[in-house]
Backbone as XML, in Angstrom:
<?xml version="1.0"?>
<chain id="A" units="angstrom">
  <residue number="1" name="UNK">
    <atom name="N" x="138.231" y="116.171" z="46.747"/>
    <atom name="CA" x="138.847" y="116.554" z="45.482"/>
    <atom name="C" x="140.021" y="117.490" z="45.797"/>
  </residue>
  <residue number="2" name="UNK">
    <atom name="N" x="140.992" y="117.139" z="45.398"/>
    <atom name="CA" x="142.507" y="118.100" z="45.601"/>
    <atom name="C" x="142.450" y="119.541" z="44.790"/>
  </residue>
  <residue number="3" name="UNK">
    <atom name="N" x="143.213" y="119.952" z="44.869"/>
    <atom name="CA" x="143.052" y="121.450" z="44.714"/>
    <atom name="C" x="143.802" y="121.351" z="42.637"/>
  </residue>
  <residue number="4" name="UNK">
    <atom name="N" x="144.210" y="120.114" z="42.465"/>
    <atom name="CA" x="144.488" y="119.858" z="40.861"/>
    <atom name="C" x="143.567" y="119.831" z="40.233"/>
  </residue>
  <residue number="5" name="UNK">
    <atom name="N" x="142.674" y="118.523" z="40.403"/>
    <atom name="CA" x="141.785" y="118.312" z="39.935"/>
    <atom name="C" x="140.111" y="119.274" z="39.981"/>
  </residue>
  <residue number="6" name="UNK">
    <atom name="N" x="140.260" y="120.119" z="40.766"/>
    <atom name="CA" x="139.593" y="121.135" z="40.920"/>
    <atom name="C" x="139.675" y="122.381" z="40.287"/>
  </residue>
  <residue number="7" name="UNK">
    <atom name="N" x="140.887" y="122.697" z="39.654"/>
    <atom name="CA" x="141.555" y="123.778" z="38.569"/>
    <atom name="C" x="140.946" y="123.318" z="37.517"/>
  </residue>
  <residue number="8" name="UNK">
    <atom name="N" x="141.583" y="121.788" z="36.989"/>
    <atom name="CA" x="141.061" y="121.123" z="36.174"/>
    <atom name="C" x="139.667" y="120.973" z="35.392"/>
  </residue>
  <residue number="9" name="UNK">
    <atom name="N" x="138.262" y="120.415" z="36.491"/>
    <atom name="CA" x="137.354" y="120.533" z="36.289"/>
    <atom name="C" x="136.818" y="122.054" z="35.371"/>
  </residue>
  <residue number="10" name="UNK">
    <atom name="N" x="137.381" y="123.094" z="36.145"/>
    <atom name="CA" x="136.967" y="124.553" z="36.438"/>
    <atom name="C" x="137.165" y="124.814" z="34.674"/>
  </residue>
  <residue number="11" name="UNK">
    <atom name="N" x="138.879" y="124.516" z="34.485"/>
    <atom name="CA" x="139.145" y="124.995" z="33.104"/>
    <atom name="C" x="138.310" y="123.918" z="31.925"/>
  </residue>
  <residue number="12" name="UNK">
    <atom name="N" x="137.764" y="122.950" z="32.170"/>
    <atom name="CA" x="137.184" y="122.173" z="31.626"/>
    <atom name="C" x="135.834" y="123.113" z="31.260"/>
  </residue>
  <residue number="13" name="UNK">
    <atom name="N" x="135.384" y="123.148" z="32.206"/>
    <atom name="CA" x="134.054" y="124.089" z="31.863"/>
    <atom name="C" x="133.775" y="125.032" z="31.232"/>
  </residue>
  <residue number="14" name="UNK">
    <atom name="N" x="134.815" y="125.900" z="31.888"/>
    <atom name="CA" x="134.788" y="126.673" z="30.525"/>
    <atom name="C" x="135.155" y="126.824" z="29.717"/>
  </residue>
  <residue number="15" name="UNK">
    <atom name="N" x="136.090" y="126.017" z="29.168"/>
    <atom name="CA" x="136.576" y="125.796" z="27.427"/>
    <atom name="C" x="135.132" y="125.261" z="26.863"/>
  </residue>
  <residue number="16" name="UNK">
    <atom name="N" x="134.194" y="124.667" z="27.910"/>
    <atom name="CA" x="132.784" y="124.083" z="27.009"/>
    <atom name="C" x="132.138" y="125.239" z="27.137"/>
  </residue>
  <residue number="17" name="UNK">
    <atom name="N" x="131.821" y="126.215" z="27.497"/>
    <atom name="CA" x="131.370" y="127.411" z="27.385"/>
    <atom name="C" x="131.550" y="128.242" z="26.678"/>
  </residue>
  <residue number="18" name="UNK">
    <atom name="N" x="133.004" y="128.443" z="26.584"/>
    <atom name="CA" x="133.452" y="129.076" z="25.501"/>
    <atom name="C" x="133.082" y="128.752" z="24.041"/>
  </residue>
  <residue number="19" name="UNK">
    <atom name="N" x="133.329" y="127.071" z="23.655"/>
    <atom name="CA" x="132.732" y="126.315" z="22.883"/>
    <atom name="C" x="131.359" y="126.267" z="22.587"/>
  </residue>
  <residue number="20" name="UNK">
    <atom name="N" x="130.704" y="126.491" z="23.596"/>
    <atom name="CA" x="129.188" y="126.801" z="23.116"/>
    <atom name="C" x="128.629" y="127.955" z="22.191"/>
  </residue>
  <residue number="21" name="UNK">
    <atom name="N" x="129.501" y="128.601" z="23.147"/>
    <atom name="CA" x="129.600" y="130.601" z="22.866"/>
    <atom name="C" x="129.920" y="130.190" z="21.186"/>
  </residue>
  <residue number="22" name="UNK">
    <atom name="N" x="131.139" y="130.097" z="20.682"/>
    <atom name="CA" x="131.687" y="130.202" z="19.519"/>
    <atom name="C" x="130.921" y="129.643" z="18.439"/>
  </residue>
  <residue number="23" name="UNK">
    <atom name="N" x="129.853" y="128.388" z="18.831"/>
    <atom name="CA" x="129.391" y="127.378" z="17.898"/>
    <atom name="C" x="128.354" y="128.433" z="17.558"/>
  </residue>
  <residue number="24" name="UNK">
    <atom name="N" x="127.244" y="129.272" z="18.667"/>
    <atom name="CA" x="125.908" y="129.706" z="18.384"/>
    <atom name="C" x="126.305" y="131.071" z="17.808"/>
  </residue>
  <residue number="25" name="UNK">
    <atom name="N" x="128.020" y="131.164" z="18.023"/>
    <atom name="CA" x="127.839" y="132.441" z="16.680"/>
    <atom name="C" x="128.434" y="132.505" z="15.297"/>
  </residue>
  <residue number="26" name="UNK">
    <atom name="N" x="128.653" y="131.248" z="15.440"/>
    <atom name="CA" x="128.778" y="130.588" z="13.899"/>
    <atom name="C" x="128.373" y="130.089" z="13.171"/>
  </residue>
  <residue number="27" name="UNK">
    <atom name="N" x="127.141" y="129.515" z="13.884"/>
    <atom name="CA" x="125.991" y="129.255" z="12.842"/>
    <atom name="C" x="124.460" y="130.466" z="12.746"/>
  </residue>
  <residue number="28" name="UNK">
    <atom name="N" x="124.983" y="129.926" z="11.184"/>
    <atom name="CA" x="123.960" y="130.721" z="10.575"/>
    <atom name="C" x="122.458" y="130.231" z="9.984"/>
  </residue>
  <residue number="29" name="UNK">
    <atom name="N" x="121.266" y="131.002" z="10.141"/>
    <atom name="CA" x="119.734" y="130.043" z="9.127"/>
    <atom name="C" x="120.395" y="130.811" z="7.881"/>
  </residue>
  <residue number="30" name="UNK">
    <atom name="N" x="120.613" y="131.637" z="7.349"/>
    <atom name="CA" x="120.760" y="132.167" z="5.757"/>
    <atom name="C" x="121.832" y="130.779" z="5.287"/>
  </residue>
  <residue number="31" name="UNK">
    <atom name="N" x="122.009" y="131.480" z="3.897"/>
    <atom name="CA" x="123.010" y="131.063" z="2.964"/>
    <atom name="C" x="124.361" y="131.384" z="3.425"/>
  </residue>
  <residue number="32" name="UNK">
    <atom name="N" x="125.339" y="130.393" z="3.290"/>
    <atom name="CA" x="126.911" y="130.841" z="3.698"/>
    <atom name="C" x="127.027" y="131.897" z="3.342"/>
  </residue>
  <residue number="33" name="UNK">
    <atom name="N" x="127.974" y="132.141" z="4.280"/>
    <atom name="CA" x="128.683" y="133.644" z="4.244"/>
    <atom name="C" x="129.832" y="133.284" z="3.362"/>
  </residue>
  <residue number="34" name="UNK">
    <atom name="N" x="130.650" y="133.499" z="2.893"/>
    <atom name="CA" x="132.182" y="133.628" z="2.587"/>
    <atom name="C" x="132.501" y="134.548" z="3.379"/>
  </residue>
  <residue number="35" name="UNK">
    <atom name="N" x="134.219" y="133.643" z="4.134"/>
    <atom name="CA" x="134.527" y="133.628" z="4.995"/>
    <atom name="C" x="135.928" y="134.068" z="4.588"/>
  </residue>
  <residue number="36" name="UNK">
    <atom name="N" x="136.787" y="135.543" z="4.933"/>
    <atom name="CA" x="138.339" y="135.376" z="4.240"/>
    <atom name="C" x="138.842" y="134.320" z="5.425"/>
  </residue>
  <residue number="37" name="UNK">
    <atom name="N" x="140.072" y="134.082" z="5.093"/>
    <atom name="CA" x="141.020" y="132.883" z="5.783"/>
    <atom name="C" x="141.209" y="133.502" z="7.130"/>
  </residue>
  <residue number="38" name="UNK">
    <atom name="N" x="141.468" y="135.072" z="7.035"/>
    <atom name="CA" x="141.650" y="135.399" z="8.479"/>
    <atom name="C" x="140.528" y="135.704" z="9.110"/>
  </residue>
  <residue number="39" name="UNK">
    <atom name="N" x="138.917" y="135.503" z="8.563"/>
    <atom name="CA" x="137.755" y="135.815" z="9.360"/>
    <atom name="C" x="137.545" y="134.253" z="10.000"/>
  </residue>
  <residue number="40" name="UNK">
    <atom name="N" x="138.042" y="133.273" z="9.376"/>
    <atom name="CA" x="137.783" y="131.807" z="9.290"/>
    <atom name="C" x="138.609" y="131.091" z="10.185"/>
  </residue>
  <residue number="41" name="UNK">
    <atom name="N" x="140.027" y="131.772" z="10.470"/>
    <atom name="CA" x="140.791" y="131.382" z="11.153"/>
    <atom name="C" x="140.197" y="131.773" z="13.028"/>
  </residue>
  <residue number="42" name="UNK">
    <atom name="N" x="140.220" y="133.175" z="12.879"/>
    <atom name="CA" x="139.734" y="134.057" z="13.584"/>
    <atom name="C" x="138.082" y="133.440" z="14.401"/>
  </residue>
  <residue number="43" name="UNK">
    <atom name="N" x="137.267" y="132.959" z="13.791"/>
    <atom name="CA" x="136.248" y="132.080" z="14.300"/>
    <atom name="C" x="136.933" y="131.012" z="14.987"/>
  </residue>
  <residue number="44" name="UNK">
    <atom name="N" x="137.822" y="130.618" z="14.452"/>
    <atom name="CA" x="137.873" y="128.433" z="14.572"/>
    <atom name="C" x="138.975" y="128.606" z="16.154"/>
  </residue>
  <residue number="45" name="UNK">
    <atom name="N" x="139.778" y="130.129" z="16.114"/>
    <atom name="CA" x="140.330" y="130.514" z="17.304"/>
    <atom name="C" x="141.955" y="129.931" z="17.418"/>
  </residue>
  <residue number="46" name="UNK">
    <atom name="N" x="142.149" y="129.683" z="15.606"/>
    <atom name="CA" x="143.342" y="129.420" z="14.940"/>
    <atom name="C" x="144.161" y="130.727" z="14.264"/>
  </residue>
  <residue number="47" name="UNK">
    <atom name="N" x="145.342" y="130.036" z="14.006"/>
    <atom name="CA" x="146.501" y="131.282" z="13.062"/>
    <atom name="C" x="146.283" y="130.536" z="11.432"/>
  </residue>
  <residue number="48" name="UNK">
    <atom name="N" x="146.466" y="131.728" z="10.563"/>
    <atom name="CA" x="146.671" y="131.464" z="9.430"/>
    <atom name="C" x="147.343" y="129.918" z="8.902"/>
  </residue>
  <residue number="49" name="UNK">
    <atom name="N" x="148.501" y="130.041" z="9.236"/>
    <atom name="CA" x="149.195" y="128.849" z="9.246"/>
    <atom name="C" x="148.373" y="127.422" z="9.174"/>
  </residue>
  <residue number="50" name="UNK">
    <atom name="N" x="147.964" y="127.089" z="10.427"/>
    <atom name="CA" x="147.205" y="126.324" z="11.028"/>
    <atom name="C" x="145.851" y="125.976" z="10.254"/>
  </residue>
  <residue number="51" name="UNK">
    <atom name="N" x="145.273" y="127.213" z="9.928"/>
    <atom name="CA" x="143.498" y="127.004" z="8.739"/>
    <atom name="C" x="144.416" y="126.201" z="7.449"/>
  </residue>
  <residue number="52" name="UNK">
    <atom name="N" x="145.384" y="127.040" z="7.038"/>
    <atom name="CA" x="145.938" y="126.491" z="5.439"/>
    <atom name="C" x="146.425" y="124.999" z="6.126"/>
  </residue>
  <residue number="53" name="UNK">
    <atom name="N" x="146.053" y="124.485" z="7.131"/>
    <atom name="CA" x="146.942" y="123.219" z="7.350"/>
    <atom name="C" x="145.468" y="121.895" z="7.656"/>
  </residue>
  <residue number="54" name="UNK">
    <atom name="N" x="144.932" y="122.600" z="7.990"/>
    <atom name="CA" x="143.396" y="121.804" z="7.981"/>
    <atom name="C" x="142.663" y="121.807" z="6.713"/>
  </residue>
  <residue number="55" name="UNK">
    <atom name="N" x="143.119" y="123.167" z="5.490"/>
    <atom name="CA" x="142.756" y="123.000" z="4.136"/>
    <atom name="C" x="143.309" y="122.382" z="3.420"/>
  </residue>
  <residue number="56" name="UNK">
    <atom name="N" x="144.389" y="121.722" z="3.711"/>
    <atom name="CA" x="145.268" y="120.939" z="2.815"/>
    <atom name="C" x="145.043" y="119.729" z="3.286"/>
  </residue>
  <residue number="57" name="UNK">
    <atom name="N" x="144.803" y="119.342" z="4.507"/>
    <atom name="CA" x="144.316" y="117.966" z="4.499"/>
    <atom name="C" x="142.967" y="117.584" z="4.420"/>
  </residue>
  <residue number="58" name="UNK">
    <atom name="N" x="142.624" y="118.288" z="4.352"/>
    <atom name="CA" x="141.031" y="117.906" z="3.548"/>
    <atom name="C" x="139.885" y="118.256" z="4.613"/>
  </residue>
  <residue number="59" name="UNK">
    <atom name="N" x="140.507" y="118.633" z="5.861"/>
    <atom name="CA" x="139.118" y="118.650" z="7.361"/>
    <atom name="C" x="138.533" y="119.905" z="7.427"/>
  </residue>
  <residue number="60" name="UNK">
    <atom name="N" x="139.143" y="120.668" z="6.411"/>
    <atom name="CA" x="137.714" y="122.369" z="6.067"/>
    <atom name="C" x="137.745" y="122.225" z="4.970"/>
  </residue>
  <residue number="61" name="UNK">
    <atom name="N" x="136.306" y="122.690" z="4.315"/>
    <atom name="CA" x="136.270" y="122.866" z="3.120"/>
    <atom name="C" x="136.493" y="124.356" z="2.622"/>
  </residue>
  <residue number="62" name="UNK">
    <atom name="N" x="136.627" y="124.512" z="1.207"/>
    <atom name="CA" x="137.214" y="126.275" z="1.184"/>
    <atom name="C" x="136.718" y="125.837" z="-0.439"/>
  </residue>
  <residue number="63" name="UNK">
    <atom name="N" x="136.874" y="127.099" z="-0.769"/>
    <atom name="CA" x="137.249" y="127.403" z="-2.474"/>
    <atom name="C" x="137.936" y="128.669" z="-3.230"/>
  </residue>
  <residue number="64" name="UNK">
    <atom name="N" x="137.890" y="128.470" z="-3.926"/>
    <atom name="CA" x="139.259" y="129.674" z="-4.906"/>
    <atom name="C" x="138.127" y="130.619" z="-5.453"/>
  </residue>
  <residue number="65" name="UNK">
    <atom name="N" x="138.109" y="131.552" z="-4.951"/>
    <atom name="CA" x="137.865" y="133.168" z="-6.303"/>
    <atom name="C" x="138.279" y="133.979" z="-6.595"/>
  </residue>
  <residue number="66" name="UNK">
    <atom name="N" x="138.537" y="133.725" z="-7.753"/>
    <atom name="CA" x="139.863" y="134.320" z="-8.416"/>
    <atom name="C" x="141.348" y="133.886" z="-7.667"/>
  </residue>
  <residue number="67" name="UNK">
    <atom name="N" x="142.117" y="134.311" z="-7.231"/>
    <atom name="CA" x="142.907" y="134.201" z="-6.438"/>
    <atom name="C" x="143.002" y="134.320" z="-4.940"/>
  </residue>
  <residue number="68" name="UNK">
    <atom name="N" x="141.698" y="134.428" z="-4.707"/>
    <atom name="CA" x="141.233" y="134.266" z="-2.887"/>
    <atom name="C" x="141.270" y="133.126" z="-2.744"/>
  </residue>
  <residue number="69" name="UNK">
    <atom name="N" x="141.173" y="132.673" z="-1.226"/>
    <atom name="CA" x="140.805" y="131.440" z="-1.117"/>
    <atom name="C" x="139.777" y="131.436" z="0.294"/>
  </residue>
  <residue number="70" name="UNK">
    <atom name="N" x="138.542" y="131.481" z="-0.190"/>
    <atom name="CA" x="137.573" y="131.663" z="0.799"/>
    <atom name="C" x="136.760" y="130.596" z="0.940"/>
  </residue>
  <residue number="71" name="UNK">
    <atom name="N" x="136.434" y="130.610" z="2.645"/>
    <atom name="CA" x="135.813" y="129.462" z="3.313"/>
    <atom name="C" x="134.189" y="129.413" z="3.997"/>
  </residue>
  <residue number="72" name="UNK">
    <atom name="N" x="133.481" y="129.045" z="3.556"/>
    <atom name="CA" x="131.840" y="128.706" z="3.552"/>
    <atom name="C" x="131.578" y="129.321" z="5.292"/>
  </residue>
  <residue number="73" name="UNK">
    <atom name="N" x="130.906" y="129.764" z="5.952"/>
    <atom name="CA" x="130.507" y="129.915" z="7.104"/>
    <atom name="C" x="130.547" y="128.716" z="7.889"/>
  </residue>
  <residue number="74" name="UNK">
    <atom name="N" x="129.301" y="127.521" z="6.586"/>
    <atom name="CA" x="128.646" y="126.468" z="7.145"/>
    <atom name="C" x="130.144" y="125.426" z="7.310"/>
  </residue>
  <residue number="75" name="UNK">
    <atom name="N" x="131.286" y="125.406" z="6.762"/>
    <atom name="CA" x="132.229" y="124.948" z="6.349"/>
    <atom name="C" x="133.442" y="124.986" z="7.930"/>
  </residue>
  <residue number="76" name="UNK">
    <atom name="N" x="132.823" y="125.879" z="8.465"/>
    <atom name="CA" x="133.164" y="126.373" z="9.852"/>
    <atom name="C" x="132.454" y="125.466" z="10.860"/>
  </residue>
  <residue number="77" name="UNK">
    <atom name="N" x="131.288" y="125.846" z="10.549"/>
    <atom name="CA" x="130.288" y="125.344" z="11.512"/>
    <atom name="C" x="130.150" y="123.665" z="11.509"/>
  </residue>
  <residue number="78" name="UNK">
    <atom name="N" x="130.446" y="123.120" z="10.646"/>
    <atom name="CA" x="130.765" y="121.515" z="10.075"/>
    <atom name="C" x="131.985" y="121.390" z="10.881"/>
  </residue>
  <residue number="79" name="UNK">
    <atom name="N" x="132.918" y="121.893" z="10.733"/>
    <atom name="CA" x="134.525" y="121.931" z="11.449"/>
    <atom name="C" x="134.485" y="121.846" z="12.713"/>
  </residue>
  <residue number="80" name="UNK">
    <atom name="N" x="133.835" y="122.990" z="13.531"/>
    <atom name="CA" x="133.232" y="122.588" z="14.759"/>
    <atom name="C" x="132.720" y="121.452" z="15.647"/>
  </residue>
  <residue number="81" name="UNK">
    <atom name="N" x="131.777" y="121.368" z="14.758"/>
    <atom name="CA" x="130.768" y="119.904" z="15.395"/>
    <atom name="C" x="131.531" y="119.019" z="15.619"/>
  </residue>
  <residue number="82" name="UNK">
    <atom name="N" x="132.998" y="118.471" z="13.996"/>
    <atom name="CA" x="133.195" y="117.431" z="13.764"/>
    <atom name="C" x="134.724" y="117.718" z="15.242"/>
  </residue>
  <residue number="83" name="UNK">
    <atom name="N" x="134.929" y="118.317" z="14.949"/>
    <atom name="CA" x="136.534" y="118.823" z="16.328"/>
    <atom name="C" x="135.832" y="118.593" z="17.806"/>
  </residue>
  <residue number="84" name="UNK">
    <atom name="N" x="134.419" y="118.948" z="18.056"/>
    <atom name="CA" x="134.190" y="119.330" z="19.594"/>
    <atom name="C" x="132.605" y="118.137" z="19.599"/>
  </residue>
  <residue number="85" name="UNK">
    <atom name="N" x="133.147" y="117.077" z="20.022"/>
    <atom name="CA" x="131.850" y="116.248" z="20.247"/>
    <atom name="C" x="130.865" y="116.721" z="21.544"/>
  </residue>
</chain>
């Protein structure tokens, strides 16, 4: 194995580690949390920008209160699964 494909492997691994890490602290046994956009962004390991761009096409779910726009825990944790097979 060359010294590329050996970087490679390495950073592979642990982006799935990392990924593991992030999933088991995003899911929750209670009832959703509400999530502000920057706690939601901040989990998913996105910018603002980017969450309002996955809420507009329909691949997170969110909702309006009052003039917030806050996103389910589980709504995260769904986002996850469906992004990282």
């Amino acid at each position: 194995m060359d010294h590329e494909s050996a970087v490679r492997d390495a950073v592979q691994q642990l982006a799935t580690a990392l990924l593991a890490v992030m999933r088991a602290e995003t899911v929750t046994d209670g009832p959703d949390r509400l999530l502000s956009v920057d706690e939601a962004a901040k989990q998913l390991g996105i910018g603002r920008s980017a969450l309002y761009a996955e809420l507009a096409a329909g691949r997170l779910r969110s909702l309006k209160v009052g003039r917030r726009r806050l996103v389910p825990s589980g709504a995260v944790a769904e986002y996850m699964r469906r992004a990282i097979p």
